[in-house]
C-alpha positions in Angstrom: 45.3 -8.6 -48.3 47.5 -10.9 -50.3 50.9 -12.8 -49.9 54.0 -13.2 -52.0 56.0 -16.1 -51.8 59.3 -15.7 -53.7 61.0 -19.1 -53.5 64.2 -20.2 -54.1 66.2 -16.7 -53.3 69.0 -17.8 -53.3 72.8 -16.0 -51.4 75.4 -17.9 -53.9 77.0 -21.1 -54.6 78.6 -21.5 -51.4 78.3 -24.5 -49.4 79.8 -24.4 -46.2 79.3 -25.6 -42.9 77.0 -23.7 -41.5 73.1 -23.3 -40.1 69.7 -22.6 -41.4 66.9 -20.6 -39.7 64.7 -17.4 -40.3 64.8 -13.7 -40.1 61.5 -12.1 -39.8 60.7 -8.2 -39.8 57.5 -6.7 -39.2 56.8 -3.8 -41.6 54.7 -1.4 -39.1 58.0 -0.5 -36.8 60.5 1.4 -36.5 63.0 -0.9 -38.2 63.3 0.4 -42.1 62.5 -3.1 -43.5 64.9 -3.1 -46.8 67.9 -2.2 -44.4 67.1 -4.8 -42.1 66.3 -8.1 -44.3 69.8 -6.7 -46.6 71.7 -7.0 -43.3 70.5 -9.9 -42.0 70.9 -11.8 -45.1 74.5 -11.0 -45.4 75.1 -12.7 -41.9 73.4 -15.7 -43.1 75.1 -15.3 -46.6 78.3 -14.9 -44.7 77.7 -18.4 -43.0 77.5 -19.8 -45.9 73.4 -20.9 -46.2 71.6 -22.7 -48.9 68.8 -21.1 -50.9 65.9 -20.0 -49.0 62.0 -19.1 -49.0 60.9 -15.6 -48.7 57.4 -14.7 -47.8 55.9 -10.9 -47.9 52.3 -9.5 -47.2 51.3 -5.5 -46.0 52.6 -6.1 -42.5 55.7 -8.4 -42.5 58.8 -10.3 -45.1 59.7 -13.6 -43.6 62.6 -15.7 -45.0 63.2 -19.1 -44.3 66.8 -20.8 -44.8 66.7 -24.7 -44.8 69.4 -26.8 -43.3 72.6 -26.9 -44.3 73.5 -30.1 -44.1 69.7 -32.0 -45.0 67.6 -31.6 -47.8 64.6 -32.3 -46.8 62.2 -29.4 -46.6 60.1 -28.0 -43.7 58.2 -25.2 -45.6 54.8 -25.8 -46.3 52.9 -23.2 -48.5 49.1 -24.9 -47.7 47.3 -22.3 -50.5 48.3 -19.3 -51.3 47.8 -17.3 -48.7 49.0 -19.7 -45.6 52.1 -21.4 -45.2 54.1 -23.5 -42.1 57.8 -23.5 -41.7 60.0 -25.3 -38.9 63.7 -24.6 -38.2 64.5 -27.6 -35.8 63.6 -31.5 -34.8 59.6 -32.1 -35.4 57.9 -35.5 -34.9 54.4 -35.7 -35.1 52.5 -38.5 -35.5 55.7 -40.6 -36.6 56.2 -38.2 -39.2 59.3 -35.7 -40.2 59.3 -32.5 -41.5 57.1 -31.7 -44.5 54.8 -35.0 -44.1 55.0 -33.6 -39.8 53.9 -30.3 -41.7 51.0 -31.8 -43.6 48.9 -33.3 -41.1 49.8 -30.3 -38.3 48.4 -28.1 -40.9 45.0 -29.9 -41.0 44.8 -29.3 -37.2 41.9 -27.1 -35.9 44.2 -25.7 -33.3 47.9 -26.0 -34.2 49.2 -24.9 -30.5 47.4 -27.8 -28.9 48.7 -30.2 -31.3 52.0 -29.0 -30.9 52.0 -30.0 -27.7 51.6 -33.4 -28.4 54.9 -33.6 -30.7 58.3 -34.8 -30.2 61.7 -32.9 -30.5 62.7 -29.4 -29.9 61.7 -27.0 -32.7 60.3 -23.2 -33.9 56.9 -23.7 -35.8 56.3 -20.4 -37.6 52.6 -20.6 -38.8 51.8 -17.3 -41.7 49.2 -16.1 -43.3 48.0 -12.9 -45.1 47.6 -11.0 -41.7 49.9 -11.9 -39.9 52.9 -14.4 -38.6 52.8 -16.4 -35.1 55.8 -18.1 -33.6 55.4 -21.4 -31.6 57.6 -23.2 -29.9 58.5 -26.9 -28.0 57.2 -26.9 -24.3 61.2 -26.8 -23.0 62.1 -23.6 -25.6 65.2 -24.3 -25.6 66.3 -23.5 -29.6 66.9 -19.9 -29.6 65.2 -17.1 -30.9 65.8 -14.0 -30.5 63.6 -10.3 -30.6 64.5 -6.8 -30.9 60.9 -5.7 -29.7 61.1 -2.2 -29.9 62.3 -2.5 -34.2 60.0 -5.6 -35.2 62.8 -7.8 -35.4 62.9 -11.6 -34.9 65.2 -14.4 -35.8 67.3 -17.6 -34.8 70.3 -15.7 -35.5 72.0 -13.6 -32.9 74.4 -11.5 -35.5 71.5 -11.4 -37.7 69.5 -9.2 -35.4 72.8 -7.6 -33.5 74.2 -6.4 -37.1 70.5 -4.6 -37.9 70.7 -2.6 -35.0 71.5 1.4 -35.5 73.4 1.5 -32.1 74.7 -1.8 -29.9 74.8 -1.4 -26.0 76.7 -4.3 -24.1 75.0 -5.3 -21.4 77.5 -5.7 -18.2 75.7 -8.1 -15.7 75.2 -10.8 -19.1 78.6 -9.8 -20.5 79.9 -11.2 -16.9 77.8 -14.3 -17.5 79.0 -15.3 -20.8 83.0 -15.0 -19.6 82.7 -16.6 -16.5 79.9 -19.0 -17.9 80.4 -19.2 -21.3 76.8 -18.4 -22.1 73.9 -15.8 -20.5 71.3 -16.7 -18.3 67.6 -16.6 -18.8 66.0 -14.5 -21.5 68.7 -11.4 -21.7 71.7 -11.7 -24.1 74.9 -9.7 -23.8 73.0 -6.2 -26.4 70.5 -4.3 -24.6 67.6 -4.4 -27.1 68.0 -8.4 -28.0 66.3 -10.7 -25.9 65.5 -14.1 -25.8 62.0 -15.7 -25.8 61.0 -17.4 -22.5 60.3 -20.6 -22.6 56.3 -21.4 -24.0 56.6 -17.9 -24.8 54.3 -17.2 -28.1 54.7 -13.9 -30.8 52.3 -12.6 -33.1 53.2 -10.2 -35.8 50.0 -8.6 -37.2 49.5 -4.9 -37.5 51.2 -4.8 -34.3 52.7 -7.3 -32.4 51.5 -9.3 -29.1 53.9 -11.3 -27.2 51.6 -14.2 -25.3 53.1 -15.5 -22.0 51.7 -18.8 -21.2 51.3 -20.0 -17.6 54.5 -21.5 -16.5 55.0 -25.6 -16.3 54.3 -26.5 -13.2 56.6 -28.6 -10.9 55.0 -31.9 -9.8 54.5 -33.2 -6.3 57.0 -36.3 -5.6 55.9 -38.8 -6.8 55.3 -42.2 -4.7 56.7 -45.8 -5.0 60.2 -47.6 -4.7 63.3 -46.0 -6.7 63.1 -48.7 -8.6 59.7 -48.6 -9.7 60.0 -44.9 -10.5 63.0 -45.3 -12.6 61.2 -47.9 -14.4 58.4 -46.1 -15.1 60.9 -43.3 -16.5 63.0 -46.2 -18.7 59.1 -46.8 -20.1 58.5 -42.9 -20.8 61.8 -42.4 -22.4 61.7 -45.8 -24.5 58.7 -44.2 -25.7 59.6 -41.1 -26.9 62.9 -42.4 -28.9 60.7 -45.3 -30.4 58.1 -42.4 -31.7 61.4 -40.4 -32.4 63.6 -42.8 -34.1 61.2 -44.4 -36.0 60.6 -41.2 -38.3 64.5 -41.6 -39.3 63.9 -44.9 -40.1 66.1 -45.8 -37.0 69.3 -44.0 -38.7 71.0 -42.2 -35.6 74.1 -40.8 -34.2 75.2 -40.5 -30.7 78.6 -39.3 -29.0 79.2 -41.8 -26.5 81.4 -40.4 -23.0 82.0 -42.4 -19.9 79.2 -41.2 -17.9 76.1 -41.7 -16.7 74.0 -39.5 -20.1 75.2 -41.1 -23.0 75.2 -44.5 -21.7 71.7 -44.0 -20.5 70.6 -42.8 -24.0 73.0 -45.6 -25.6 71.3 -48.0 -23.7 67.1 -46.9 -24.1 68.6 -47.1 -27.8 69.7 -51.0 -28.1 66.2 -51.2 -25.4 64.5 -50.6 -28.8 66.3 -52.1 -31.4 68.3 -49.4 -32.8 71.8 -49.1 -33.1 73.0 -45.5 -33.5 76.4 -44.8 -35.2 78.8 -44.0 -32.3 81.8 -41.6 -31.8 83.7 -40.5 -29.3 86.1 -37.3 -28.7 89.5 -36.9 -27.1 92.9 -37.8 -26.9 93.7 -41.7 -26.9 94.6 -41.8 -22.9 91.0 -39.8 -21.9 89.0 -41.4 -20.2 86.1 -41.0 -22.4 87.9 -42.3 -24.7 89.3 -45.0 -23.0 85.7 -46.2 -21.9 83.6 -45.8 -25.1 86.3 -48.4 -26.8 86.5 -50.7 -23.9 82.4 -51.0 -24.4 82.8 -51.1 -28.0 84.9 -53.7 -28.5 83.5 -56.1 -25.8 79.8 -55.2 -27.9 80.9 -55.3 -31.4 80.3 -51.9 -32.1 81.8 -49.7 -34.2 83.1 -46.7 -32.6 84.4 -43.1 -34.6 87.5 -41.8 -32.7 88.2 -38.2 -33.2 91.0 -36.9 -31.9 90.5 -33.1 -32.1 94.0 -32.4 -31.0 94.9 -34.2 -34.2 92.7 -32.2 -36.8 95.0 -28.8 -35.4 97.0 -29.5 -38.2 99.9 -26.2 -39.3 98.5 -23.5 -41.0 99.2 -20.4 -42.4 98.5 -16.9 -40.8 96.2 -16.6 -43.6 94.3 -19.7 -43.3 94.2 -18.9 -39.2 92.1 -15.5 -39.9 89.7 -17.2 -42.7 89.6 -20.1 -40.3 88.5 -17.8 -37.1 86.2 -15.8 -38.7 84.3 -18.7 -40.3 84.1 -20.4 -36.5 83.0 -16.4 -35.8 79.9 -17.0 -38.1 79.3 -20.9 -37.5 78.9 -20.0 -33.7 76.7 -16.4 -34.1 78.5 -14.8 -32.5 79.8 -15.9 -29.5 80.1 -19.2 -28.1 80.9 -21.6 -24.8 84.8 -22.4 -25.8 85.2 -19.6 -28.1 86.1 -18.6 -31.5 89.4 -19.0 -31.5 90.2 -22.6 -31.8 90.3 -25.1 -34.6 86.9 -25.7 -36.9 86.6 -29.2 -35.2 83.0 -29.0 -34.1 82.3 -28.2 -37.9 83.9 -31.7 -38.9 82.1 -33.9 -35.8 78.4 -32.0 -36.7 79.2 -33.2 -40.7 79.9 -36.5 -39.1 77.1 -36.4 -36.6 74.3 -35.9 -39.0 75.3 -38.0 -42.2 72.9 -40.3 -44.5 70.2 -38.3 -43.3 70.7 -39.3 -39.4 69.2 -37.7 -36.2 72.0 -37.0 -34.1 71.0 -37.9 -30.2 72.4 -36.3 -27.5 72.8 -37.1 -24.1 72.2 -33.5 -22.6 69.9 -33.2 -19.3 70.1 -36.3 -18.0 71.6 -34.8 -14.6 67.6 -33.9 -14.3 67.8 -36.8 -12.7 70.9 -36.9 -10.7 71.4 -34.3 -7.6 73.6 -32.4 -10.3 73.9 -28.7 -8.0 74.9 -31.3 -5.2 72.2 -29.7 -3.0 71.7 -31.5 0.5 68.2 -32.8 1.4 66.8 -29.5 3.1 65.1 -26.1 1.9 67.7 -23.7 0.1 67.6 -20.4 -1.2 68.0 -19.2 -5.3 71.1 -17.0 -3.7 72.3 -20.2 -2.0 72.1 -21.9 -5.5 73.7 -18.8 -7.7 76.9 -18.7 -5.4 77.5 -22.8 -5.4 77.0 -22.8 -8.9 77.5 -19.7 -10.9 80.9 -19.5 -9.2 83.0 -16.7 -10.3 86.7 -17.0 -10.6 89.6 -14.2 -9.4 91.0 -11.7 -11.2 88.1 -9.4 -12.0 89.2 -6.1 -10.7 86.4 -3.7 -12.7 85.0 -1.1 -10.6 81.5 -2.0 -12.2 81.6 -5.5 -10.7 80.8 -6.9 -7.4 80.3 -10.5 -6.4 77.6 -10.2 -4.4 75.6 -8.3 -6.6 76.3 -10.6 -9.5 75.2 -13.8 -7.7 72.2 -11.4 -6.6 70.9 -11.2 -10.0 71.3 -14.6 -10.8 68.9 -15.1 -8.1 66.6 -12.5 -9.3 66.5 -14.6 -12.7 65.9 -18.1 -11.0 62.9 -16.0 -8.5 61.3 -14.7 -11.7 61.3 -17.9 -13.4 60.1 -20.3 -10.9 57.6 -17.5 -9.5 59.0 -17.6 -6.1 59.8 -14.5 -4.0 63.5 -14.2 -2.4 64.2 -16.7 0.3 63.6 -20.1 1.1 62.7 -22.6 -1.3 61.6 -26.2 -0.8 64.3 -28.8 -1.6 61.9 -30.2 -4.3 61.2 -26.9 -5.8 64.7 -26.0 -6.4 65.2 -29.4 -9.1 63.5 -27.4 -11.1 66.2 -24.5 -12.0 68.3 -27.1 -14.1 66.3 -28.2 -16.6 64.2 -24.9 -16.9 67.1 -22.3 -16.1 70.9 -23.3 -16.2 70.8 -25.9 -19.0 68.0 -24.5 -21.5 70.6 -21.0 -21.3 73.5 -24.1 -21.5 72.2 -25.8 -24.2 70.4 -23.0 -26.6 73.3 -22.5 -28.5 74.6 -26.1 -29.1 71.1 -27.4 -29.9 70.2 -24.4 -31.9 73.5 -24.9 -34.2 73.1 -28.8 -34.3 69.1 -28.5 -35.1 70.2 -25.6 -38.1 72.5 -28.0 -40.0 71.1 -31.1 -39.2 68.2 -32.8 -37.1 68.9 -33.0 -33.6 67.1 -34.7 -30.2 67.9 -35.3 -26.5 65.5 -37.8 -25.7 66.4 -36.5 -21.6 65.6 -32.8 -22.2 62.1 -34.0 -24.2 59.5 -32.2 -22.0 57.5 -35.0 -20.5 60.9 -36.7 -19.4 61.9 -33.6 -17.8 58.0 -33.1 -16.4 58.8 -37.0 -15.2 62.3 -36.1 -13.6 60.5 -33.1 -11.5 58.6 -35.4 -10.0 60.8 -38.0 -8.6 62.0 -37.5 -5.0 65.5 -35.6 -4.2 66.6 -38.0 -1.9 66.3 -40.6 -5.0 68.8 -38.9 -7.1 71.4 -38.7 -4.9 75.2 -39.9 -5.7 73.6 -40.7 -9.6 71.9 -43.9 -8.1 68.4 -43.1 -9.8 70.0 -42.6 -13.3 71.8 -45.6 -12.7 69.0 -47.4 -11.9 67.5 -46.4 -15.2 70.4 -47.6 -17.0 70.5 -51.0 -15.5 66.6 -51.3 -15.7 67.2 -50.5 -19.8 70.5 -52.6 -20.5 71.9 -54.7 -17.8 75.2 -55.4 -19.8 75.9 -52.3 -20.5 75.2 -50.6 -16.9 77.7 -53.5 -15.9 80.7 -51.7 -17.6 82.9 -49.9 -15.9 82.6 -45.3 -16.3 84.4 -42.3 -15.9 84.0 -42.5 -12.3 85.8 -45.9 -11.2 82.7 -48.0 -10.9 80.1 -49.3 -12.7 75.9 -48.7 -12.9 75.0 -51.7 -12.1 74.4 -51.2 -8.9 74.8 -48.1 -6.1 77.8 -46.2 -6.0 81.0 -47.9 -3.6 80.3 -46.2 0.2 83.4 -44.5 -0.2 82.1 -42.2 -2.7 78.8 -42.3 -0.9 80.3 -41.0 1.9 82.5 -38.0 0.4 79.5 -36.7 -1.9 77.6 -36.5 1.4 80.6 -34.3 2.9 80.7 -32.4 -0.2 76.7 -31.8 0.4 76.7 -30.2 3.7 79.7 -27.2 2.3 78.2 -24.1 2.3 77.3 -22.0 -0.7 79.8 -19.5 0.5 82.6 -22.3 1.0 81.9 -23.3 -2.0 82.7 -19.9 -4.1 85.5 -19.0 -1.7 87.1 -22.6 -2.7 86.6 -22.0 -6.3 87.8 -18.4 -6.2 91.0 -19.6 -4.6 91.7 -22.3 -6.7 91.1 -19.8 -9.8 94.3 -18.4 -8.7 96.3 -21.2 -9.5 94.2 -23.6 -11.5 95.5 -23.6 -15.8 93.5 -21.5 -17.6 92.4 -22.4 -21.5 94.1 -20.1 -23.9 93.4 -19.3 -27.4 94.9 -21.1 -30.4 97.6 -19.7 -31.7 98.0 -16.6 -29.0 100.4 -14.6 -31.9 97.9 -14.6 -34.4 95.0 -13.7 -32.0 96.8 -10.8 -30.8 96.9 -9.0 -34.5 92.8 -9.6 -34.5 92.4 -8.5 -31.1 92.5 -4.9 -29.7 94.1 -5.4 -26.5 93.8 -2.3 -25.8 89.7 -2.3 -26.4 88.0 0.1 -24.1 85.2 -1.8 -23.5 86.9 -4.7 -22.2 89.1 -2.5 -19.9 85.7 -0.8 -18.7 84.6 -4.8 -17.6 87.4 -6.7 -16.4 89.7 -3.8 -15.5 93.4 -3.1 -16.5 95.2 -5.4 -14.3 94.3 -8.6 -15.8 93.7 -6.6 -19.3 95.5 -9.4 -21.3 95.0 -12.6 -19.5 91.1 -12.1 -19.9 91.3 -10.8 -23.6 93.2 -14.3 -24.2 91.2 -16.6 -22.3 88.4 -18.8 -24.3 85.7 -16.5 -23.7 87.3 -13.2 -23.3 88.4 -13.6 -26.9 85.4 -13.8 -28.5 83.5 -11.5 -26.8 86.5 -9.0 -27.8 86.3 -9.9 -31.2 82.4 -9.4 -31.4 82.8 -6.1 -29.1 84.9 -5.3 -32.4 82.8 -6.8 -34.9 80.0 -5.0 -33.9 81.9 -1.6 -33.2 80.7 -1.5 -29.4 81.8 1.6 -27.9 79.2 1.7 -24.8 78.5 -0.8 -21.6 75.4 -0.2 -19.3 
């Protein structure tokens, strides 16, 4: 049994802004192979990818697309029968990419070793018989499986526009307009899922999908606040040392005026690397207003970008060419939605220049009480309706609030293992990291680690494995996290945030006092409040409204099947409601189950 590499395919001279990744198709299903791979391409063809690797042998054709927007490689054809490939951030052994590749490939069991890297990636390890997919312990870059046709890649569209027949799924169609993105392992197509987090594939004659036992959550740990959050200032300052170090300490980080980006600013300058900064907004934010108040007082050089700035007049023309690239650059559909201006595309060029690593401050509310969850046992229905809060104005038959929070719970319950009912306070800090941001933050990192290289030193797993550990009561009104700042930069902690005080210290009693209040509300207060300030609250519209409505069926009878006709056209408009239109129509989506 042989294998074929054909490198250097190539889609055409295009350059644009988009992402890399890998389409693979397993040749013993029902999918008709040819059909799939010519679809597939042209989605990655129509975001504009560089030339790519393809790989064939009797039971599968895998094709590789590099990053966009970095040359170096991370394919690795060992001999010629095996190869390695990576689509993501992979740090092993202080080394990057292909050199990473090298020594994993010398490994005498490549899932062990894995386990000892750094950054969030897909490892896709080939050979003549087969294909096996490995991933980072947190999972979080997306990949996504039609099971039943022998279908896997990072794209979304890539798998979506293979399919004979596309089925929206209601429950995850509700999650992506209310939420902006889907919960657990089901997307918004019955057929395309998700894989779990840990969650291994083989592609052989058949294919085996290995489940490993899920992480589990640490006791609390013991000791003072402030010798936990020094020992977590140690574990982080570790990982961005072994991280950093492979870029040769080039970095890039978007700095706000809260607690994350500082924390991640300041383990940074902890060990002697200065990451180029920027910051987004209007002039009068208050991001903005903080991350140039720090700057100048540090002599750092700060990037503004004004994205209200970079919607500069264009023409109808331009408008469609510009929505359907964003279409593309997010597969599919998006938190924000498709119908703004490219700005993202600009800030990720920015982001990942001369060959930087662009850091993100993402998950550090592991270690904050971010659901605002008083110090007792709660429930994963308690948890869906203060969270997943769903606004007015759905007036579908086919939806009911109860039942949707339901589900939610049903996703959390399967996840942490636990049966419906009470869960111990501890317990529950485990749904952020594992459940709400890993579906939160699968799309950003995916497109940031697919044109560039991308890590959130607080979403690493053994900072997340850390943050489990430390006692609720700690994290409390941010005081841990700010702990940890001041531990790793006392002059920075001492500037002033987003919030009206600084981190050098606890928060003012006042604001002690009124997160405590805000604590003890309910779950069922808590929805009710949101629902009724839905009512009046401003809603974000699309870009150009007149435009939109020519590419927009507002009539589309799928979308009248979900929301209902009352509220027909304010929900096509919103954000979200307009993308998931435009894909609904994309896709030619006449059915919802």
């Amino acid at each position: 049994m042989s294998v074929a590499f054909v490198k250097s395919f190539s889609f055409d001279d295009r350059q644009r802004d988009i992402m890399g990744g890998f389409i693979l198709v397993h040749r013993d299903h029902d999918a008709p192979v040819a059909r799939v791979l010519g679809v597939a391409l042209d989605v990655f063809r129509g975001m504009g990818s560089p030339q790519g690797i393809k790989v064939e042998s009797s039971n599968y054709v895998f094709c590789y697309i590099p990053k966009s927007l970095d040359s170096r490689n991370q394919f690795l054809q060992i001999d010629e029968h095996r190869f390695l490939a990576c689509v993501g951030t992979l740090v092993y052994r202080a080394s990057l990419g292909l050199q990473a590749l090298e020594q994993l490939a010398k490994a005498p069991d490549l899932a062990t070793e894995l386990a000892k890297c750094r950054g969030h990636f897909v490892v896709i390890e080939g050979g003549a018989e087969g294909v096996r997919i490995l991933r980072d312990p947190c999972g979080a870059i997306e990949v996504f499986a039609d099971p039943e046709r022998g279908v896997f890649s990072t794209s979304f569209l890539a798998v979506a526009r293979s399919m004979p027949r596309r089925v929206l799924r209601r429950h995850e169609a509700y999650e992506y307009l209310f939420h902006g993105h889907t919960l657990g392992t089901e997307t918004i197509l019955h057929g395309i899922r998700r894989l779990d987090e840990g969650e291994q594939v083989t592609v052989r004659k058949t294919i085996s999908f290995v489940e490993p036992p899920r992480w589990p959550v640490p006791e609390p740990a013991s000791g003072s606040r402030r010798a936990l959050a020094g020992q977590a200032v140690e574990n982080l300052s570790q990982s961005m040392h072994e991280v950093l170090n492979a870029f040769d300490g080039r970095a890039s980080l978007a700095l706000s005026g809260g607690y994350d980006t500082r924390l991640v600013l300041a383990l940074a300058r902890r060990i002697g690397v200065s990451p180029e900064l920027f910051v987004y907004g209007q002039a009068n934010s208050s991001d903005v207003v903080v991350a140039k108040y720090i700057s100048e007082r540090e002599g750092l050089e700060l990037n503004h970008i004004d994205k209200s700035l970079i919607e500069e007049k264009v023409s109808e023309r331009q408008y469609n060419d510009i929505i359907l690239k964003n279409y593309y650059f997010a597969d599919g559909v998006i938190y924000g939605g498709i119908f703004i201006p490219p700005v993202e595309m600009v800030a990720q060029a920015l982001r990942h220049r001369n060959g930087a690593v662009a850091l993100h401050g993402g998950g550090g509310e592991v270690y904050r009480n971010f659901f605002g969850l008083p110090n007792r046992a709660t429930s994963t229905k308690d948890i869906s309706k203060l969270f997943y809060r769903v606004p007015a104005g759905i007036k579908s038959p086919g939806f009911a609030i109860n039942k949707y929070t339901d589900r939610i719970a049903e996703k959390m319950d399967l996840l942490l293992g636990t049966k419906p009912g009470r869960i111990d306070r501890h317990l529950a800090e485990a749904i952020y990291p594992r459940f709400r941001y890993r579906s939160w933050i699968g799309k950003e990192l995916s497109l940031n680690t697919r044109a560039g290289y991308c890590y959130l030193p607080l979403f690493d797993s053994n900072s997340v494995q850390l943050a489990l550990s430390i006692p609720a009561g700690f994290k409390d009104h941010g005081n841990f996290e700010a702990e940890m700042i001041n531990i790793a930069d006392p002059v920075l902690a001492g500037y002033p945030s987003n919030y009206g005080y600084n981190f050098s210290k606890n928060v003012p009693m006042r604001q002690s006092i009124k997160g405590w209040i805000l604590q003890q509300r309910p779950a069922w207060l808590r929805q009710l409040s949101f629902r009724l300030a839905s009512l009046s609250g401003a809603e974000a519209r699309v870009w150009h409204e007149d435009w939109a409505s020519k590419l927009l069926r507002l009539d589309c009878p799928v979308m009248r099947d979900l929301i209902g006709a009352a509220d027909l056209r304010r929900n096509i408009f919103s954000r979200t409601g307009s993308n998931l239109t435009f894909l609904i129509q994309d896709l030619n989506i006449t059915e919802i189950l």
